[in-house]
NUNUKOL-627105 format. One record per residue (C-alpha): residue number from 0; residue in three letters; x, y, z. Coordinates in Angstrom, 2 decimals. Example, Ala and Ser with C-alpha at 12.3 -4.5 7.8 and 13.67 -1.06 7.14 Angstrom:
! NUNUKOL-627105
<atom pos="0" code="ALA" X="12.30" Y="-4.50" Z="7.80"/>
<atom pos="1" code="SER" X="13.67" Y="-1.06" Z="7.14"/>
END
This chain:
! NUNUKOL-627105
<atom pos="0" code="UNK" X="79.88" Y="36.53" Z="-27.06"/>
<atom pos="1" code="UNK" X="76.51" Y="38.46" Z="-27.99"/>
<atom pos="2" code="UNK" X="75.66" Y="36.08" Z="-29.73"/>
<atom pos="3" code="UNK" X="76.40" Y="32.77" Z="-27.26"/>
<atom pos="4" code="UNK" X="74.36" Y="35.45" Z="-24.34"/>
<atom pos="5" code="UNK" X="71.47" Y="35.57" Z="-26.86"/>
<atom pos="6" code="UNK" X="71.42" Y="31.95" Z="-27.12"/>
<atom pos="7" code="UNK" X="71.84" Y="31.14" Z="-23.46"/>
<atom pos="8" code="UNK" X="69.40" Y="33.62" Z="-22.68"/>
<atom pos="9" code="UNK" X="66.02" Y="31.90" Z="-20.96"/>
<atom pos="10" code="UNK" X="62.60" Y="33.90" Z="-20.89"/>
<atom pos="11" code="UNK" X="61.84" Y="34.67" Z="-17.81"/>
<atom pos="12" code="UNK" X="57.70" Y="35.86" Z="-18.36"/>
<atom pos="13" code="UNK" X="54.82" Y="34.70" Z="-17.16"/>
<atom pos="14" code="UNK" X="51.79" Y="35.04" Z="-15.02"/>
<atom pos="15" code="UNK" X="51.68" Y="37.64" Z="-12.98"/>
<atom pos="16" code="UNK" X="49.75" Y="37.37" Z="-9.47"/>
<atom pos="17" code="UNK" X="46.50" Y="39.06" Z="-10.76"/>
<atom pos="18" code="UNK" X="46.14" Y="37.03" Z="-13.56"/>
<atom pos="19" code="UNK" X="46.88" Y="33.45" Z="-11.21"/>
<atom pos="20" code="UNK" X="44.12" Y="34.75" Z="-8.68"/>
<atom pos="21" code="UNK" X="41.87" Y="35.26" Z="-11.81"/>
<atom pos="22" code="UNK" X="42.68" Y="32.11" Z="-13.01"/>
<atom pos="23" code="UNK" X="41.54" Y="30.64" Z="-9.78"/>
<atom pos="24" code="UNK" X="38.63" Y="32.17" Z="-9.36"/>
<atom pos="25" code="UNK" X="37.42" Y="31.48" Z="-12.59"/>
<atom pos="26" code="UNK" X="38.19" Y="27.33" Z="-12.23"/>
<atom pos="27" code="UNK" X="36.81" Y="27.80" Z="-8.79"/>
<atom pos="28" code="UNK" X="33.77" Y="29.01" Z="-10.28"/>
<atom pos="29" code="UNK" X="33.33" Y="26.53" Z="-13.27"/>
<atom pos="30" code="UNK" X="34.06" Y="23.36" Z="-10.91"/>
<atom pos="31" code="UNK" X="31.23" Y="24.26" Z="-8.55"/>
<atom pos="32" code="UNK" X="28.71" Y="24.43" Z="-12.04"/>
<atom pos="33" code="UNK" X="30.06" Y="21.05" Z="-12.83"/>
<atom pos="34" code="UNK" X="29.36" Y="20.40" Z="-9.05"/>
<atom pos="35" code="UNK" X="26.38" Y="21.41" Z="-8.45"/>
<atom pos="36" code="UNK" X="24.70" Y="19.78" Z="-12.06"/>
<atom pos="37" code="UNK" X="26.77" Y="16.93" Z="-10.85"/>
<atom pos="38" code="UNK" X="24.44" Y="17.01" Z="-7.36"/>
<atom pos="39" code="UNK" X="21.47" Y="17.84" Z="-9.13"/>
<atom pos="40" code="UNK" X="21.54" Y="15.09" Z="-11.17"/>
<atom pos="41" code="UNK" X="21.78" Y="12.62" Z="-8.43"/>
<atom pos="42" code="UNK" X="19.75" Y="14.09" Z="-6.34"/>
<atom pos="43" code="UNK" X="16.83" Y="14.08" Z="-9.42"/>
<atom pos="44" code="UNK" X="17.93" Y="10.37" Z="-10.45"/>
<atom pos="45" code="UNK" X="17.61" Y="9.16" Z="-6.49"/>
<atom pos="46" code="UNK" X="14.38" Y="10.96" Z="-6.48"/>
<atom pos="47" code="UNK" X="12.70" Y="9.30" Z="-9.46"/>
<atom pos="48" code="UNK" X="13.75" Y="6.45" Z="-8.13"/>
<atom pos="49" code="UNK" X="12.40" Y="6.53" Z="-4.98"/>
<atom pos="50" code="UNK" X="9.30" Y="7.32" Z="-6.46"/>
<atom pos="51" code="UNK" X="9.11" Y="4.56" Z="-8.62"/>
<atom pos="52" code="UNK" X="10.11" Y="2.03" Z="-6.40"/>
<atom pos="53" code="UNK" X="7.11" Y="3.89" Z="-4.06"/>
<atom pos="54" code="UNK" X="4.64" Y="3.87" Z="-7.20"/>
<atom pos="55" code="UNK" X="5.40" Y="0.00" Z="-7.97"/>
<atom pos="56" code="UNK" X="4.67" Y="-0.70" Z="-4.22"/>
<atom pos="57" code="UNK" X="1.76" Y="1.16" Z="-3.97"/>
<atom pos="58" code="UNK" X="0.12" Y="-0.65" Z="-7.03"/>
<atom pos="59" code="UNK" X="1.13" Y="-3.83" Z="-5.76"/>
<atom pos="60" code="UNK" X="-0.71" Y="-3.57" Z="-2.87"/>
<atom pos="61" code="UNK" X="-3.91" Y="-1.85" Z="-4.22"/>
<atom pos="62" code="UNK" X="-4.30" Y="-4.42" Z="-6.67"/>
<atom pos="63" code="UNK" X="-4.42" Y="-6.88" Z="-4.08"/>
<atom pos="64" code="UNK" X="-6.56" Y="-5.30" Z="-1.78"/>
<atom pos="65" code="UNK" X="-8.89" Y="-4.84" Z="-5.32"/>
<atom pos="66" code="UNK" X="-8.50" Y="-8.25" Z="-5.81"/>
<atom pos="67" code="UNK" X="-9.38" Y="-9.92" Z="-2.17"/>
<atom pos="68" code="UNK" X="-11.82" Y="-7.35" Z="-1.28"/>
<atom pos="69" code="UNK" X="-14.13" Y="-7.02" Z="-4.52"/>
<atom pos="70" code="UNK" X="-14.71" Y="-11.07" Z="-4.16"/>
<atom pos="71" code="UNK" X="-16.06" Y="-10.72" Z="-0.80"/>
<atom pos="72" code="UNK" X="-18.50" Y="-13.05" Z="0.14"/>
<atom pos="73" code="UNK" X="-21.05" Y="-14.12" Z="3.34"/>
<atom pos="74" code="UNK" X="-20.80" Y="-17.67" Z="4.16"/>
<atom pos="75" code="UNK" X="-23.95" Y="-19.57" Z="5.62"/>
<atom pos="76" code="UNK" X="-24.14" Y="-20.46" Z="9.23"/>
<atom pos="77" code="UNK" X="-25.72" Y="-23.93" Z="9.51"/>
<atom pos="78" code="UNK" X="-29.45" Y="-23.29" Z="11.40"/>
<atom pos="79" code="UNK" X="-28.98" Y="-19.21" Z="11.27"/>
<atom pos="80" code="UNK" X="-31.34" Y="-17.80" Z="9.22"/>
<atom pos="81" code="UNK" X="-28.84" Y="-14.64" Z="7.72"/>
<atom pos="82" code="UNK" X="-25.57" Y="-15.78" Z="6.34"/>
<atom pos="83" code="UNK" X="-22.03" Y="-14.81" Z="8.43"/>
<atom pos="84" code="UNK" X="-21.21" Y="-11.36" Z="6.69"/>
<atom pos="85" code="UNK" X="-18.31" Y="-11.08" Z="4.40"/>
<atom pos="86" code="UNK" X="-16.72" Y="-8.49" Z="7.14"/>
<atom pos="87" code="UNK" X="-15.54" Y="-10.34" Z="10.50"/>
<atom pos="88" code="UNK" X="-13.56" Y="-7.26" Z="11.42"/>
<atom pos="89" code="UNK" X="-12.71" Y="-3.81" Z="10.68"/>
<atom pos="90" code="UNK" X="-10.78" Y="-0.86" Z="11.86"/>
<atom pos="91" code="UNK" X="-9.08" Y="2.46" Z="10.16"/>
<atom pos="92" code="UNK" X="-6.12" Y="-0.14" Z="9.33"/>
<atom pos="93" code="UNK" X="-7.43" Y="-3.90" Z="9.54"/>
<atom pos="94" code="UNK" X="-9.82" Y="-5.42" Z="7.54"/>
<atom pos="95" code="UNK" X="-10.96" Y="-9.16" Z="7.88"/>
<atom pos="96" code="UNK" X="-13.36" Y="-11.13" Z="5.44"/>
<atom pos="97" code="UNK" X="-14.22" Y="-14.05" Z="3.66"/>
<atom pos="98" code="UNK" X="-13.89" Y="-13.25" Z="-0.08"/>
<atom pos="99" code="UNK" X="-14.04" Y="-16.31" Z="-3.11"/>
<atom pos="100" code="UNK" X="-10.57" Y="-15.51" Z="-4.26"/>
<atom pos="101" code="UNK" X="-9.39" Y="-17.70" Z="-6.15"/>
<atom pos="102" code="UNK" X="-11.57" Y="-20.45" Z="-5.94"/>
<atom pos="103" code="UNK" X="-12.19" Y="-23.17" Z="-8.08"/>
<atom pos="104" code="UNK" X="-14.85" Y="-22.99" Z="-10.74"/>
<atom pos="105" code="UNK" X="-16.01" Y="-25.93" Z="-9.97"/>
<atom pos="106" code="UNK" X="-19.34" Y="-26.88" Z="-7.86"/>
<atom pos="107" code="UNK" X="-19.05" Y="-27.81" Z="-4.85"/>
<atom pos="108" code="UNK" X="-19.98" Y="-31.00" Z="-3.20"/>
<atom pos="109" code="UNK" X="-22.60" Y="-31.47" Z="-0.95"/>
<atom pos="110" code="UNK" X="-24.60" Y="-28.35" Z="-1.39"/>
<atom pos="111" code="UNK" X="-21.90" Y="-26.22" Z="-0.40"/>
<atom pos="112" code="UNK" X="-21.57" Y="-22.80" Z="-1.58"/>
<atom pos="113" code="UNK" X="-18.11" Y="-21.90" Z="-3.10"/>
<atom pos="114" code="UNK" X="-15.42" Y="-22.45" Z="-0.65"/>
<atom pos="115" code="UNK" X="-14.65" Y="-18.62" Z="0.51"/>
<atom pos="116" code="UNK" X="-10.97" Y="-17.89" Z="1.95"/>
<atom pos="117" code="UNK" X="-10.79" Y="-15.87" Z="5.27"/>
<atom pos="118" code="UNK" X="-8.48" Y="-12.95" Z="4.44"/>
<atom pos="119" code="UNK" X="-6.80" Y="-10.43" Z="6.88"/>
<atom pos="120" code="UNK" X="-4.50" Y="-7.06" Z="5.77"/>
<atom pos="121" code="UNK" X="-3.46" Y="-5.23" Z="8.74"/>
<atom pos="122" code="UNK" X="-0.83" Y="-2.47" Z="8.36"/>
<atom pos="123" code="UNK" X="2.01" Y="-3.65" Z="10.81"/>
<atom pos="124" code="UNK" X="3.78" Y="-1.37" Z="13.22"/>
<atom pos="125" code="UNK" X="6.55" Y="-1.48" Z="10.90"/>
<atom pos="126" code="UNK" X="4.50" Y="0.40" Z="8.20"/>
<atom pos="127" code="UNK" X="3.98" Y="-2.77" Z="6.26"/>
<atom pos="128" code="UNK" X="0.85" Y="-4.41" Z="5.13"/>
<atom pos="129" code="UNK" X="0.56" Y="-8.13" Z="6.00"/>
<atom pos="130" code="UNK" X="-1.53" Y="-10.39" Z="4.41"/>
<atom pos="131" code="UNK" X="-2.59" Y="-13.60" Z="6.32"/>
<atom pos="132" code="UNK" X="-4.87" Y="-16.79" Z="4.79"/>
<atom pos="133" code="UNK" X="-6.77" Y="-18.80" Z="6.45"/>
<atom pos="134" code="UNK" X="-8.51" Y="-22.50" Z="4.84"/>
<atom pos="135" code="UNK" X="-12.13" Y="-23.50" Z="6.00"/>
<atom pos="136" code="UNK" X="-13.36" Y="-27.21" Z="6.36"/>
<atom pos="137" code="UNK" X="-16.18" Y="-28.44" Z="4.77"/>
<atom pos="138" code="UNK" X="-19.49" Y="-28.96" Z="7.79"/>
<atom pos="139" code="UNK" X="-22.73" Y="-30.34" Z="5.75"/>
<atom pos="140" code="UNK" X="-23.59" Y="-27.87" Z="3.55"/>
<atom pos="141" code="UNK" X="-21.84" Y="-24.93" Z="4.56"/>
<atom pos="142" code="UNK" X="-18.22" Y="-23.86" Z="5.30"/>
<atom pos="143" code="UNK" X="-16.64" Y="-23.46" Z="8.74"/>
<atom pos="144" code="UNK" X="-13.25" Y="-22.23" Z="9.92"/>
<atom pos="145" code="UNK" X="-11.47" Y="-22.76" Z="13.08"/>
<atom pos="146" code="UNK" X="-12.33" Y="-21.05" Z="16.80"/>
<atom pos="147" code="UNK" X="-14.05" Y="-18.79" Z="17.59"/>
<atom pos="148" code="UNK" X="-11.54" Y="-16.22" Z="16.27"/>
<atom pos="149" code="UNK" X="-9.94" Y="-17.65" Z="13.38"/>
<atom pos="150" code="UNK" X="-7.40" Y="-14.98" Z="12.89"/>
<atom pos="151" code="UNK" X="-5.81" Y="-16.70" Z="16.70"/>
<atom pos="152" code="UNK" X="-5.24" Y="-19.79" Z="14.72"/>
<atom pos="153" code="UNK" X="-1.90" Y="-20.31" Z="12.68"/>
<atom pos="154" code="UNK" X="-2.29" Y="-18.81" Z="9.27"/>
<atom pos="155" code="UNK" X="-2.40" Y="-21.19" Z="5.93"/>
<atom pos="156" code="UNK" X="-0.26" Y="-18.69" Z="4.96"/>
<atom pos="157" code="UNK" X="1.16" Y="-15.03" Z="5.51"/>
<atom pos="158" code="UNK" X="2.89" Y="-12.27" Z="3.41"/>
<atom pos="159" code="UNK" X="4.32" Y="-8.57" Z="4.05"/>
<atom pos="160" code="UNK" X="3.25" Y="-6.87" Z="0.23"/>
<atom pos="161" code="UNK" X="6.34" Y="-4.61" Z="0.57"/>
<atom pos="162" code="UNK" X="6.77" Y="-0.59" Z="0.78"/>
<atom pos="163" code="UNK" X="7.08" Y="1.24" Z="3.65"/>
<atom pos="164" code="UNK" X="3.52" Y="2.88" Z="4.87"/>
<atom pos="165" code="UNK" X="2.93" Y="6.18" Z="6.77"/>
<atom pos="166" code="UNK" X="1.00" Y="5.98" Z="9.89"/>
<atom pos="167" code="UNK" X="-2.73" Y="7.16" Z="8.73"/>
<atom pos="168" code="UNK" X="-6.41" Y="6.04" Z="8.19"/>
<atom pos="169" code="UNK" X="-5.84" Y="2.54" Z="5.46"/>
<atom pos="170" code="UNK" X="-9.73" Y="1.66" Z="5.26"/>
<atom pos="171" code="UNK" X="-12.78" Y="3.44" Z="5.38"/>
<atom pos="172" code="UNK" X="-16.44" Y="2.03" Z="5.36"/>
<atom pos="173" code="UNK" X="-19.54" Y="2.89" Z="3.56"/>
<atom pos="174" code="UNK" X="-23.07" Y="1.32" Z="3.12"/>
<atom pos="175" code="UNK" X="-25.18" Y="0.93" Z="0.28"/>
<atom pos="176" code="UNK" X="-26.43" Y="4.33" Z="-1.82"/>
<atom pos="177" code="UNK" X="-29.76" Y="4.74" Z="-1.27"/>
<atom pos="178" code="UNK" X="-29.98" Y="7.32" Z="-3.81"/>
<atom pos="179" code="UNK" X="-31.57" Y="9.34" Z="-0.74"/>
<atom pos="180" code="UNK" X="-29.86" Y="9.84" Z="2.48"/>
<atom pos="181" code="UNK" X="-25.67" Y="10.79" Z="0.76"/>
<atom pos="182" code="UNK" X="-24.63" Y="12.51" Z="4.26"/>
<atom pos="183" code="UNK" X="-24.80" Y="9.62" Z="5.99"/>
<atom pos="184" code="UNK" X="-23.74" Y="6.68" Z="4.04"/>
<atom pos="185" code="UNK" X="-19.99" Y="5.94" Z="6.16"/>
<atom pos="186" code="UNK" X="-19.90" Y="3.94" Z="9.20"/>
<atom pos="187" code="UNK" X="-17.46" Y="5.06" Z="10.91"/>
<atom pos="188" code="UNK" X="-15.92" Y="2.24" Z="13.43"/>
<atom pos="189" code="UNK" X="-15.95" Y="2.57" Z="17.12"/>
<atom pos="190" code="UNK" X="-12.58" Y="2.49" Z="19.07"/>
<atom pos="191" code="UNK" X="-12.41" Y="-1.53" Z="18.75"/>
<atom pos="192" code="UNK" X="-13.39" Y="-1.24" Z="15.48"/>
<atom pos="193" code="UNK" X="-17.26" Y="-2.15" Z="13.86"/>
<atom pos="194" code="UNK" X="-19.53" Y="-3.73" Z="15.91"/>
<atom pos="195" code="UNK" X="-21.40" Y="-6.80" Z="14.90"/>
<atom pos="196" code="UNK" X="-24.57" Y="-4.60" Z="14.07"/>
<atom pos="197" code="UNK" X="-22.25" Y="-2.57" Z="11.66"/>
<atom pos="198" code="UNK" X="-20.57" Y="-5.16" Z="9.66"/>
<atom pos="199" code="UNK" X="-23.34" Y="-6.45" Z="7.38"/>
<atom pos="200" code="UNK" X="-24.00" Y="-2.60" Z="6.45"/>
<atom pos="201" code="UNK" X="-20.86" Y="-2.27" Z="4.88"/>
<atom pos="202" code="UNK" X="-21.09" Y="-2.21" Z="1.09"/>
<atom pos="203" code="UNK" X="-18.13" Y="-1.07" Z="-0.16"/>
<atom pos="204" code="UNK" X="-14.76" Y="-0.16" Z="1.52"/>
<atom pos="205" code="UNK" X="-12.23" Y="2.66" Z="0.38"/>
<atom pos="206" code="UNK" X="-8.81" Y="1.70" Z="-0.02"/>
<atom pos="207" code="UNK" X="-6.23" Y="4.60" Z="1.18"/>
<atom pos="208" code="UNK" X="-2.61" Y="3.48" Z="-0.31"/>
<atom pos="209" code="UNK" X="0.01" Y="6.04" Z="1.25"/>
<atom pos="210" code="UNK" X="3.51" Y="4.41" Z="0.07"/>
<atom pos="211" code="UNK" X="6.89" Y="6.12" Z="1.09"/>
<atom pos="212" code="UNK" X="10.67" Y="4.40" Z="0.34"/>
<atom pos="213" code="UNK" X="11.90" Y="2.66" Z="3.23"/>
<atom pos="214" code="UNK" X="14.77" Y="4.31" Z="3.69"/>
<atom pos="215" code="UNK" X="13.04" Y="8.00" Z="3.63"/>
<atom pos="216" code="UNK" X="10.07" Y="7.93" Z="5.99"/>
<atom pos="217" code="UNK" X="9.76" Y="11.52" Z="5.63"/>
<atom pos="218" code="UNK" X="9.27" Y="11.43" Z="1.92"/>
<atom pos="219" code="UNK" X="6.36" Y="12.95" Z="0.43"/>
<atom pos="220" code="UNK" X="4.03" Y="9.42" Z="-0.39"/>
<atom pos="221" code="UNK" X="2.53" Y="8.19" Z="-3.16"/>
<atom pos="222" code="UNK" X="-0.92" Y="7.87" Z="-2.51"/>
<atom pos="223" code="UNK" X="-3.46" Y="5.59" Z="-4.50"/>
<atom pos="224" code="UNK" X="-7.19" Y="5.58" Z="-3.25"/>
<atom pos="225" code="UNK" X="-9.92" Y="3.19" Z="-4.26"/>
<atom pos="226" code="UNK" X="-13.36" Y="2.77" Z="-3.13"/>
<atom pos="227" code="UNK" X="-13.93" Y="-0.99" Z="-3.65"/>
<atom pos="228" code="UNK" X="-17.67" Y="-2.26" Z="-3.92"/>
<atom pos="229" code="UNK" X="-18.39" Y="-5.43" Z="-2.16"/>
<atom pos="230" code="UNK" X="-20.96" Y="-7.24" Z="-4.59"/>
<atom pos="231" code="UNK" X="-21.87" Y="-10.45" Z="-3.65"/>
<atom pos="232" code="UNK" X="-22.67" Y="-9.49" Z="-0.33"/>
<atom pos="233" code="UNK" X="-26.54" Y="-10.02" Z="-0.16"/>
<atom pos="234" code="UNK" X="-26.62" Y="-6.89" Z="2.67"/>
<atom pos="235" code="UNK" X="-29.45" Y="-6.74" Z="5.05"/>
<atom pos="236" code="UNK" X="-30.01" Y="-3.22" Z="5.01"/>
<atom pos="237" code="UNK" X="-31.17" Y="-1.49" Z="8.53"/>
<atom pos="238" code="UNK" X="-31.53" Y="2.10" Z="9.39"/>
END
């Protein structure tokens, strides 16, 4: 019978309640480091993201603000004596001018001067900046576009260059470096932007990029600044 209690016998150890609550507190402990790396890591990973995706946007547009604005170009007026100035209009976040981008290389007919494209970026109220074309028509020996504001006329075409952009100064304005007078070189625009007297001064324009993701407007942006020279501008300098 010993032996058959022996045999039936069961072992009835195990944990006792300090060493469960220790046991606890110890998986409690190692699940919130798996937790919080866990976090970390997405939160880093959604980060560089964003911040690529805000880099690539940013580029994208600088390079084609670089692009329009560096081929800027006046355009005769038939019977003025001084050419139309490359700017038609600018403000702290709209810029319109004629610029040779992308034209052909080949001469023009009839005297004409190479056919310039009249180019607008504006940053929308969305944050966006737009980009809107407009085609001339060929008048003698010179170029003319359409109205007396051509940016009221239906666009040959439009674009949004994508990214999401803070409010914030976009362009600024400068004239040419006398090598003199450096205090006094920007032209700042007046509330309805530069005035007709202002706009053949300008001689080079500084590009202010400030790119957040769309869906985190409170980001901190990726900024990209440029100050773009306007060379083929023939400026009629004034005091």
């Amino acid at each position: 019978m010993r032996g058959i209690r022996r045999r039936l016998a069961t072992d009835e150890s195990g944990f006792s309640l300090v060493e469960l609550l220790v046991a606890i507190i110890l998986m409690g402990i190692v699940l919130t480091m798996i937790a919080n790396i866990y976090i970390s890591t997405v939160k880093a990973t959604d980060q560089a993201g964003s911040r690529h995706a805000s880099t690539g946007n940013a580029s994208n547009v600088a390079n084609e603000l670089n692009a329009v604005i560096r081929f800027a170009t006046t355009n005769p007026v038939a019977g003025a004596t001084d050419p139309a100035p490359a700017l038609l209009a600018g403000t702290t976040t709209r810029v319109v001018l004629m610029s040779t981008i992308g034209a052909p290389p080949t001469v023009e007919a009839g005297g004409r001067p190479t056919k310039p494209t009249l180019v607008e970026f504006q940053r929308t109220s969305a944050g966006q900046m737009q980009e809107r074309r407009w085609n001339p028509t060929a008048s003698g020996t010179t170029w003319v576009f359409a109205g007396t504001d051509p940016t009221a006329t239906t666009p040959a075409s439009t674009q949004l260059l994508g990214g999401t952009m803070p409010a914030g100064t976009v362009f600024r304005y400068f004239k040419a470096d006398d090598g003199v007078d450096t205090t006094n070189e920007e032209i700042v625009p007046a509330v309805g932007g530069l005035t007709s007297a202002q706009l053949p001064l300008v001689a080079s324009i500084e590009v202010r990029i400030s790119m957040v993701p769309p869906n985190k407007p409170t980001a901190t942006p990726v900024v990209i600044v440029n100050r773009i020279a306007l060379a083929n501008l023939g400026l009629r300098e004034t005091s």
